[in-house]
N, C-alpha and C positions, 0 to 999 in steps of 0.2 A: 648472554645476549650478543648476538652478531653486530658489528659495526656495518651501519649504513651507510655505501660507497652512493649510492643515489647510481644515474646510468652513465655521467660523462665525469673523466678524471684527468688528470693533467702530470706526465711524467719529467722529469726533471733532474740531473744528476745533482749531489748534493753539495757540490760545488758552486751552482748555479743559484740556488734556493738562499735567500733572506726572509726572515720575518714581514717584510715590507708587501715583498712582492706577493708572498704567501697569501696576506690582506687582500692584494688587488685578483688574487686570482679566485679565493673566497667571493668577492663581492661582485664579481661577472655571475656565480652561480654553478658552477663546478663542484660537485661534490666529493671530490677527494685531490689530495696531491701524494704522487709516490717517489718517495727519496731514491734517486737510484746513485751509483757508484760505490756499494757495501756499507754501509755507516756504520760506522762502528760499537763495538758493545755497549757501552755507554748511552748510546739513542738521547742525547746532549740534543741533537738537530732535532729529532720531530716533537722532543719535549718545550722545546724552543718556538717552533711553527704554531703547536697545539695552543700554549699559553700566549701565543699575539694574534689570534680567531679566534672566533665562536663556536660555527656549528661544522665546517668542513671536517671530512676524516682524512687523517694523515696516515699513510702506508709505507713503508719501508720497500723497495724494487730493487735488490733483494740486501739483507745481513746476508754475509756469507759464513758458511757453515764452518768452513777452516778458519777462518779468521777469527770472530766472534763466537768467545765460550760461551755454550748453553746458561750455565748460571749464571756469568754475568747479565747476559742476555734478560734472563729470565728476574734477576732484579729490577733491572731498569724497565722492562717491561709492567713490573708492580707499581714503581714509583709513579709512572706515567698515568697508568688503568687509577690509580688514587688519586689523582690531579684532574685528571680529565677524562670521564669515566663515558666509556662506549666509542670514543673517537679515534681508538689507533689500534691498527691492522700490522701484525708483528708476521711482515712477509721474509721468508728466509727461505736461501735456496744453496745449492753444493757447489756453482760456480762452474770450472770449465777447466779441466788435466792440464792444458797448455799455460794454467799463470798458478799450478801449486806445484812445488817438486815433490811433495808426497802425497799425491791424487792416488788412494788407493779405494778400492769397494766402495763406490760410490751410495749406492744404492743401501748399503749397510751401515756408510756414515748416517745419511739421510737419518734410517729410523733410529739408530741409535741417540741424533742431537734430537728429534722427536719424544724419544724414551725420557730427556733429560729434560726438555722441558713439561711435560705428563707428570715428574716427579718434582718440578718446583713451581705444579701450579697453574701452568699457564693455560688458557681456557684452550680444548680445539678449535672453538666459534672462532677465536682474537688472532686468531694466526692462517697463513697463505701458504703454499709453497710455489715455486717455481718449478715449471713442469712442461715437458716437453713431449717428452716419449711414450709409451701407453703403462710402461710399467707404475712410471711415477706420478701420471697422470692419476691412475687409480689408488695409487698411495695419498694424494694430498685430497682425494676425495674421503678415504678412511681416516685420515688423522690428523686433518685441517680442514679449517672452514671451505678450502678448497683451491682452484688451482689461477695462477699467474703468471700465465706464458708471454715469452719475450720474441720480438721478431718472427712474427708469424701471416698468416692471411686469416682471410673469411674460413677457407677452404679447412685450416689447421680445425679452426674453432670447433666448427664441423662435427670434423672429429672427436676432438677433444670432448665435445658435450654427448656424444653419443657413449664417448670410453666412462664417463663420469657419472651418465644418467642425470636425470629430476635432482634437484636438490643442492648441489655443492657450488659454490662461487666459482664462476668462470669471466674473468679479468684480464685481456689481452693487452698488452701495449700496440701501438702504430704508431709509427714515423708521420710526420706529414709536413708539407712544405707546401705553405698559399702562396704559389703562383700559378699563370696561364700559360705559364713559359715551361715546354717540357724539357729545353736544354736546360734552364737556371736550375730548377728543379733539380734535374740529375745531378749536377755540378756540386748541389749544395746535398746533395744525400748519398750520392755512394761513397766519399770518403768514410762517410759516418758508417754504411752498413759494409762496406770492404772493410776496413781494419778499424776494428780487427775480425768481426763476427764471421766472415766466410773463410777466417780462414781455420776457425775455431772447428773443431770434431763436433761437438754435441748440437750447433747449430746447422752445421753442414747436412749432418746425418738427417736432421729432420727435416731441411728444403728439399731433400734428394725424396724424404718420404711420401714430401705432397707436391711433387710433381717438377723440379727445378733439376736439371739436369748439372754433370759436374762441369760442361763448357758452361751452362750462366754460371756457375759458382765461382770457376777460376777467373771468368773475365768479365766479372761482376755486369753482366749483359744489361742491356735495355730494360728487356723482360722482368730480370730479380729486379732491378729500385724501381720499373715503376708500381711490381707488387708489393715492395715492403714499403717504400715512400709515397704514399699519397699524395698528390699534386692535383692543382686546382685552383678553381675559386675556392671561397667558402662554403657554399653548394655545393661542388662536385667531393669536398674533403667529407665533409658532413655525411654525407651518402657513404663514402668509403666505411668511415666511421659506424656507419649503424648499418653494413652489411656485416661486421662483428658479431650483432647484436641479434641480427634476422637468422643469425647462423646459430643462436644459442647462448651468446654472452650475456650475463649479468651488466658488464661494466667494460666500457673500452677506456683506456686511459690514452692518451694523443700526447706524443712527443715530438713538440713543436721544434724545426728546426730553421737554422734561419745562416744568412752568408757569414755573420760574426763568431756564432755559435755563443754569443750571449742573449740573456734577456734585455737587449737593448729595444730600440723605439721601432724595428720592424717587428720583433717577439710581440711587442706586447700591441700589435696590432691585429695582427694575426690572433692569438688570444683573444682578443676584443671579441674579431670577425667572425670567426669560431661560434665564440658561445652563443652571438643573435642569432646565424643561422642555424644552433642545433635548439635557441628556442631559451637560453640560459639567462642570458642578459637581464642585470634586472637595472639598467642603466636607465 
């Protein structure tokens, strides 16, 4: 059975996430939250989120493939499908050569931690991969529920569902920043998507692919944040949001960011504003 992401999801590094808030972001009407900053094999955190909500899905953005062993992995991922059964999305991805000193055969790590989880169990349905490029894009179509690309556009998506065809989960992340102000805006989002992501190879290599030349990439331009940062009201975000969607995504998941970079009282307004205008709010 496939875990039902619903169409609007809410990203969050795993530093950020309490059970509490988990609650409140359930109870706006968001059908998924995805743990990002690697969590670790253990999955301690979204066993955690799952047991203080009801019916929301919790995703993982992303376990990293070098970090967290396959069978550990693939315990905790039992313990959890036992507890809380159809509501966790075991997203796992290879990460980026610039933060492993032994990045080697990327693409061979991949099917290999695939092959290991195949052998302790873990369903195809229950699991994501992180995917960018075409080769791998068509990999987490063949041996994952399907794919969950990080820093991308409409344009990627596009793509992406045409490399995937009919059928496989396609779940994009976006940045987005509710304001009308497009200097605050920038201010509060290009440190987030300069460092480190542009200066990153595997991210690089795919803005360069859908059209981001290397002067925006070096001097993180106007152009790149106001395409990876949506900026707005809550209309204008919302729209960005479900040009994902018009483009072929199952699921956009929105990564709310704000001047603190916590979920303080502008996050969770913004949140709030979000979900009435994409229609969530069950306030």
């Amino acid at each position: 059975m496939s875990v039902d992401l619903d169409r609007y999801g809410i990203w969050l590094r795993r530093d950020q996430l309490t059970p509490g808030l988990a609650t409140e972001i359930e109870a706006l009407g968001y059908g998924a939250i995805w743990i990002g900053g690697s969590p670790p094999a253990d999955l301690a955190l979204p066993e955690e989120l799952l047991a203080a909500t009801n019916r929301i899905a919790i995703a993982t953005g992303i376990v990293n493939i070098w970090q967290a062993p396959a069978p550990e992995v693939a315990e905790s991922y039992h313990r959890i499908e036992k507890a809380h059964p159809g509501r966790f999305l075991l997203g796992v991805g290879i990460g980026h050569p610039e933060a492993v000193r032994e990045y080697r055969s990327p693409y061979e790590t991949i099917v290999g931690y695939l092959d290991e989880l195949d052998a302790a169990g873990v369903p195809v349905e229950a699991r994501a991969l992180a995917a960018l490029g075409p080769k791998v894009l068509r990999l987490s179509g063949e041996r994952t529920a399907g794919a969950a690309p990080y820093l991308t556009t409409p344009r990627h998506t596009a793509e992406a569902r045409e490399i995937l065809g009919d059928g496989p989960l396609l779940a994009p992340e976006h940045k987005v920043v509710l304001s009308t102000d497009p200097e605050y805006a920038r201010t509060v989002g290009r440190p987030k998507v300069r460092d480190p992501y542009l200066r990153l190879s595997n991210y690089r290599r795919n803005l360069l692919r859908t059209g981001f030349t290397e002067e925006d990439l070096d001097t993180a331009s106007d152009r790149t944040i106001d395409a990876l940062v949506l900026h707005g009201d809550a209309a204008a975000v919302a729209a960005g949001l479900n040009a994902h969607l018009e483009a072929g995504a199952d699921h956009i998941c929105a990564q709310i960011l704000t001047a603190s970079g916590t979920p303080d009282d502008e996050y969770r307004a913004a949140l709030r504003a979000l979900a009435t205008e994409l229609g969530l709010s069950r306030a």
